[in-house]
N, C-alpha and C positions, 0 to 999 in steps of 0.2 A: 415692498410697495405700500404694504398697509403704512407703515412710520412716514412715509412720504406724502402719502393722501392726507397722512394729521397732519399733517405740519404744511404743509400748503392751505388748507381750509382752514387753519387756525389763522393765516392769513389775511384771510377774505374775509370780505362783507359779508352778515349773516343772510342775507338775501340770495346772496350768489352760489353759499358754499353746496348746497343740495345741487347747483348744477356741475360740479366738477367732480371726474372721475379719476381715479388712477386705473389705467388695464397696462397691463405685460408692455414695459419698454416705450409707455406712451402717458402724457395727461390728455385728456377730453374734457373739455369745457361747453358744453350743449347747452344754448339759450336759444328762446325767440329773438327773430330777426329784429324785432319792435326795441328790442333791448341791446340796440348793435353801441350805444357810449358805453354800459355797464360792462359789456361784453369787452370792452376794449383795454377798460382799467383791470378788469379781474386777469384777462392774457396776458397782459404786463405784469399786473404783482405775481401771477405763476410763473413769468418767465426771471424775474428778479427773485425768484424762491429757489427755484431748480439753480440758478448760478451760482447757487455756496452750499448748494445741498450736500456734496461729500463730504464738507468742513463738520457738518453738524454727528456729534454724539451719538451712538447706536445705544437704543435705551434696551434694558433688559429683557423685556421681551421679544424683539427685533433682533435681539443676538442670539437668542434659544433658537427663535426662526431660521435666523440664515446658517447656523453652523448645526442644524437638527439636533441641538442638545435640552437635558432636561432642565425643570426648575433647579433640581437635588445636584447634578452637576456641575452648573452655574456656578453656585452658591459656592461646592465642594470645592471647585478650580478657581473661587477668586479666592478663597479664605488660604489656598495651598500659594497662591503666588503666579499661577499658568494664567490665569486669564487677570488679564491688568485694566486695572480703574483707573478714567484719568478724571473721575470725580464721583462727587455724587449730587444728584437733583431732590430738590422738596417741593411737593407738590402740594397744596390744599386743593382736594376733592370737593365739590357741591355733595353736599347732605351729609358728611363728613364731620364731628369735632375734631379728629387727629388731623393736622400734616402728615403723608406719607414720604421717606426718603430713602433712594436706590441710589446705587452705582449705576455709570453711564458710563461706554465704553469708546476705544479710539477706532473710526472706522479702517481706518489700514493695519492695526491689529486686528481686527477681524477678520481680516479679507488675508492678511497672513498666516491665521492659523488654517483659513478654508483653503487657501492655497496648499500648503502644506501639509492638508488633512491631520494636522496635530490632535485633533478632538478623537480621531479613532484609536490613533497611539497614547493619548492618554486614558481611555476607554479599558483597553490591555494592560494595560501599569494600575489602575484600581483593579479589575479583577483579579490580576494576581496580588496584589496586595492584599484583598476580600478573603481570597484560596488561603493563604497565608496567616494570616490572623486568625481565620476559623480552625485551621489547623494548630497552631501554636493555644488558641484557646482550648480545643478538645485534648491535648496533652497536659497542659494546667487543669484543667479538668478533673483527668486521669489521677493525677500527681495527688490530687486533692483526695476523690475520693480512696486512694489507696492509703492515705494520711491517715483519714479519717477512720479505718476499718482495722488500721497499726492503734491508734488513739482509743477504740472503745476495745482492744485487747489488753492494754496495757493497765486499760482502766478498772476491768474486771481481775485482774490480775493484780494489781493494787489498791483495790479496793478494801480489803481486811487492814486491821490492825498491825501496825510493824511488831507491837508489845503481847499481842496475845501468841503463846502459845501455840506450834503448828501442831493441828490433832495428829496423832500418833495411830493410823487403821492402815492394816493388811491390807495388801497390793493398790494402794493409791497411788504411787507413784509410776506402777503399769500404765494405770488408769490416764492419770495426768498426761503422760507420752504420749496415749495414742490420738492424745489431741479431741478427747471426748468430751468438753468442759469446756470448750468454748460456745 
């Protein structure tokens, strides 16, 4: 409703638009009586608003809204391919030097994925995918630090001279076996 209240008042006369409301399944348009010609053109251009209103674009925040997903999702499901842009919008903001520019989505893709509850199936396929990656990363992990523990043995154990000499002392070789020297 909030996407519909913009875009209707964006409409209207600046005079007019404080008197129009969007509530639940209805517009309101509240003027004095005194104001019954202004009242007549602004019920008109709302009713010429609402007549193409499904054609118009679900802008990104308006799609978080109706299908209750996050920013980080959003972003996550257009860049994967699940949730489809059929453009993007630039906007220049007041007080602003940037343009800012989003994707803007097709309303009956939206309303097919909410139909079809696809946001909570895709919901399940990221966290197992999350489960799985963390897992697959604490085994590389593993892998690593056991590398590293084979690596500073090998090191210490090559670390002498190939050319010098191995000293020649009673029961070092006991010694070496029982694994005392590392």
């Amino acid at each position: 409703m909030k996407g519909i209240e913009r875009e209707v008042r964006a409409r209207l006369p600046w005079a007019v638009r404080k008197f129009a409301k969007a509530e639940t399944g209805r517009f309101v348009l509240r003027m004095v009586q005194t104001d019954a010609d202004a009242f007549q053109a602004a019920s008109a251009t709302i009713s010429r608003t609402l007549d193409g209103i499904e054609a118009l674009a679900v802008l990104p925040r308006e799609a978080e809204d109706i299908l209750a997903i996050s920013s980080r999702e959003r972003h996550k499901w257009l860049k994967d391919g699940r949730l489809k842009s059929v453009g993007t919008r630039t906007v220049k903001m007041r007080g602003r030097s940037k343009a800012v520019t989003f994707h803007v989505f097709d309303p009956r893709h939206i309303e097919d994925i909410l139909d079809r509850d696809l946001a909570t199936g895709w919901r399940e396929e990221d966290a197992r995918e999350v489960t799985e990656n963390r897992r697959r990363g604490a085994g590389k992990a593993a892998l690593t630090r056991a590398g590293k523990r084979e690596g500073k043995v090998r090191i210490t154990r090559n670390s002498r001279k190939d050319d010098a000499p191995r000293p020649k002392l009673e029961g070092w070789d006991t010694f070496e076996a029982e694994g005392l020297l590392r």
